[in-house]
C-alpha positions in Angstrom: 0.0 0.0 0.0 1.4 3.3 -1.0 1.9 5.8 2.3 0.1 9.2 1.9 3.3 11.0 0.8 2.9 9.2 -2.8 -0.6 10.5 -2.9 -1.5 12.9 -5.4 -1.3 16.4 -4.0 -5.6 16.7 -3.6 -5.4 13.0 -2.0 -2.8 13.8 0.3 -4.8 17.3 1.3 -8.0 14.8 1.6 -6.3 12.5 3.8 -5.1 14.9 5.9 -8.2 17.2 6.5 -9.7 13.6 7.0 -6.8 13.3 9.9 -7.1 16.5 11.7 -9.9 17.1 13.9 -13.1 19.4 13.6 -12.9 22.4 15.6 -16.5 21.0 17.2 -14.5 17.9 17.9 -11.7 20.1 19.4 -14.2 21.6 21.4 -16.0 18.3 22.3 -12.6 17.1 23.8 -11.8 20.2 26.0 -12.2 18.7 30.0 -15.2 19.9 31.4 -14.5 22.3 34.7 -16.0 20.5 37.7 -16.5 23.7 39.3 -18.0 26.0 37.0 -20.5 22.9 36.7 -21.1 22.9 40.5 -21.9 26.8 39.9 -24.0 26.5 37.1 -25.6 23.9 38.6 -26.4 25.7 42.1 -27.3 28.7 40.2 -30.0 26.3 38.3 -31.1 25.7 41.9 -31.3 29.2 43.1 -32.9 31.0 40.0 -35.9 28.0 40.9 -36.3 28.9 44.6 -37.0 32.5 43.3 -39.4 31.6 41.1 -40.7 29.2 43.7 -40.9 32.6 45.9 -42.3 34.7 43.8 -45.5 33.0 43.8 -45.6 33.6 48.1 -48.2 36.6 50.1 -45.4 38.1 50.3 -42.8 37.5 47.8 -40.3 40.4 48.6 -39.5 38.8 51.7 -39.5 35.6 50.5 -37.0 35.9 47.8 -34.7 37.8 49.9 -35.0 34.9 52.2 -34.3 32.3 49.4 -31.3 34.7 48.3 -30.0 34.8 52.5 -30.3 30.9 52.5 -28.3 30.5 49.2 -25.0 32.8 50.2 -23.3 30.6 51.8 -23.3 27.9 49.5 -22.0 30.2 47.1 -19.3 31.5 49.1 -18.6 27.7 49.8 -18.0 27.5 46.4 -16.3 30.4 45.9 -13.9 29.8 48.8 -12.8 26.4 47.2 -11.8 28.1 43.8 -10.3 31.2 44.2 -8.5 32.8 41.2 -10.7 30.5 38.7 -13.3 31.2 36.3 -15.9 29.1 38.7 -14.5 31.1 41.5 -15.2 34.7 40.5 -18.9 34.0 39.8 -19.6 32.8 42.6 -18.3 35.7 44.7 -19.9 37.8 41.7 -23.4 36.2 42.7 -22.5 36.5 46.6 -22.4 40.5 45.6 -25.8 40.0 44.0 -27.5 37.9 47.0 -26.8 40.3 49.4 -28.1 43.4 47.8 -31.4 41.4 47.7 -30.8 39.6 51.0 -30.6 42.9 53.2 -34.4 42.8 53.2 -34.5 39.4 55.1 -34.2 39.5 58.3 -30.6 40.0 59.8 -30.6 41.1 55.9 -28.7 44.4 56.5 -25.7 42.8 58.7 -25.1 40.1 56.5 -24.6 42.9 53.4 -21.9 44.7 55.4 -20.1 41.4 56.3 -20.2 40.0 52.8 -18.8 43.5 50.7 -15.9 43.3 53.2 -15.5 39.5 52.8 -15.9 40.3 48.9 -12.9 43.0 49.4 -10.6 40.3 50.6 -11.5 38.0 47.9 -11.1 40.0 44.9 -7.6 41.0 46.3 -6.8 37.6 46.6 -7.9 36.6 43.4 -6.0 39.0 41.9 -2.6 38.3 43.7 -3.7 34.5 42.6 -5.2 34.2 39.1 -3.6 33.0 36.4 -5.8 33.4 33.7 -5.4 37.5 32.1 -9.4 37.6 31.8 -10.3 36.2 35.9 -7.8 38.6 36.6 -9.1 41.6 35.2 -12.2 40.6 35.4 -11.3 40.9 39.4 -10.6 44.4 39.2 -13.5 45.5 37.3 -15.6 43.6 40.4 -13.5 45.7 42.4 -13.8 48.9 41.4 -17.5 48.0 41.1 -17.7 47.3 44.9 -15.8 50.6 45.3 -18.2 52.1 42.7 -21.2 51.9 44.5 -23.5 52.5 41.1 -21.8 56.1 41.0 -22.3 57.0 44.4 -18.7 56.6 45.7 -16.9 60.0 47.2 -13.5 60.7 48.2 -11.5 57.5 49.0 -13.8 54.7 47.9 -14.0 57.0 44.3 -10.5 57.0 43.9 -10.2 53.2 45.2 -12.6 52.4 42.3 -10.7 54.6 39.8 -7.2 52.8 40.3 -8.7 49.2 40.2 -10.5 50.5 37.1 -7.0 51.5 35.5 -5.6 48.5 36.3 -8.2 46.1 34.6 -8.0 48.5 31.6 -4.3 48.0 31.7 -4.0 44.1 31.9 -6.3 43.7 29.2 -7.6 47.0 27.0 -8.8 45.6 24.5 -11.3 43.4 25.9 -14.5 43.1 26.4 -14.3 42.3 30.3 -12.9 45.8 30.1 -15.8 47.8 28.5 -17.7 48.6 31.4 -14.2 49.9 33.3 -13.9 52.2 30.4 -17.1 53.6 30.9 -16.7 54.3 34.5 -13.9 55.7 34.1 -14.8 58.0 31.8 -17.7 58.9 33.9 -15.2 59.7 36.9 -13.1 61.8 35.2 -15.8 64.0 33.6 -18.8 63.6 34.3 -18.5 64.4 38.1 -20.3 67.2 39.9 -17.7 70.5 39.7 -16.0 69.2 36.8 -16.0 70.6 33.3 -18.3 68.8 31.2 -17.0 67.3 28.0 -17.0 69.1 25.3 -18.6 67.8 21.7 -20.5 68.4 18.2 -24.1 68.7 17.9 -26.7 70.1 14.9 -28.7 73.4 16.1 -32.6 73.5 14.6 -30.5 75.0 11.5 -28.9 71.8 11.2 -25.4 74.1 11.8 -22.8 71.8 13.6 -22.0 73.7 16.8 -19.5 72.3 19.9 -20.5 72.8 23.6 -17.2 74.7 24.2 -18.8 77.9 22.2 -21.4 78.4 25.3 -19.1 78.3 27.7 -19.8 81.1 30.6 -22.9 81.1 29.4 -26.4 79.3 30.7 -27.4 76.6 28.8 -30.0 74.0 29.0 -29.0 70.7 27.6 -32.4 68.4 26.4 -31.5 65.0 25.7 -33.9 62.2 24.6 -34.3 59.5 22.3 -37.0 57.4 21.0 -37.2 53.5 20.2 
């Protein structure tokens, strides 16, 4: 039998494409993570518990009991993978639970004690991580903590502001970075006391004019949009 390099030169390209594997193949062989399975698996859990809630007298309370009762099984899971993909979920989802858990009852306490424990555990993630993306991904959850939905002042505002910069550093290019961009952006100029950006728009004449050419003088700005 002849070996493939006497083939013709389309055999010998058939009998190697026939050789190499698919990329769904390539995919299909990839190890499945046992731990982003045990969160996706828990979350599966916990999304049902809501909707189990949600039908109660009184479903406020209710979920942000079910959301209580779930936390530490996610910060289980988080504790046992820090610096991995399955790891920063779950503390992501810890974040989550406790903004609806403060309703519940010791709700308010437990909030306080989980952004602190969060604190630590982005920190570590970040010394720990190997992977670019959970790493920057880290200090975007950071800076969110620190960010407080745009209410941060003074320390916590500028806490947020370095871990942005440093997730926009490690990887700017990325998507995991988008929303850092954003805030940062937001930080720098869009705070109260600070210029306000300048840029182009059409007057009812349809003549291009910049905000820069009103400065000194009172404006009002009308934005709004329609879908």
């Amino acid at each position: 039998m002849r070996s493939a390099w006497f083939l013709p030169p389309l055999a010998a390209c058939l009998f190697a494409a026939s050789a190499a594997p698919l990329p769904a193949q390539e995919e299909k062989a990839k190890p499945p993570d046992p731990a982003m399975e045990a969160f996706t698996a828990l979350q599966k859990e916990f999304r049902q518990r809501m909707r189990d809630a949600g039908v109660n007298e009184n479903a406020g309370r209710a979920r942000a009991e079910a959301a209580k009762s779930f936390v530490p099984r996610f910060r289980s899971l988080a504790d046992a993978n820090v610096g991995t993909p399955a790891g920063l979920a779950a503390i992501r989802q810890v974040l989550r639970l406790s903004g609806t858990a403060k309703d519940a009852a010791g709700g308010a306490d437990l909030e306080a004690e989980l952004m602190s424990y969060a604190e630590g555990y982005l920190k570590k993630t970040i010394e720990t991580a190997s992977n670019a993306e959970v790493k920057a991904s880290a200090h975007v959850a950071l800076g969110d903590l620190y960010w407080e939905e745009g209410e941060a002042k003074g320390e916590r505002l500028a806490k947020a502001r370095a871990a942005y910069e440093a997730a926009v550093k490690a990887l700017p290019d990325s998507e995991v970075t988008k929303g850092a961009k954003g805030n940062l952006f937001e930080i720098d100029f869009l705070q109260v006391g600070k210029p306000a950006p300048d840029f182009e728009f059409p007057d009812l004449a349809g003549k291009t004019r910049k905000l820069s050419e009103f400065r000194g003088k009172v404006l009002l700005l009308n934005f709004w949009a329609t879908w």
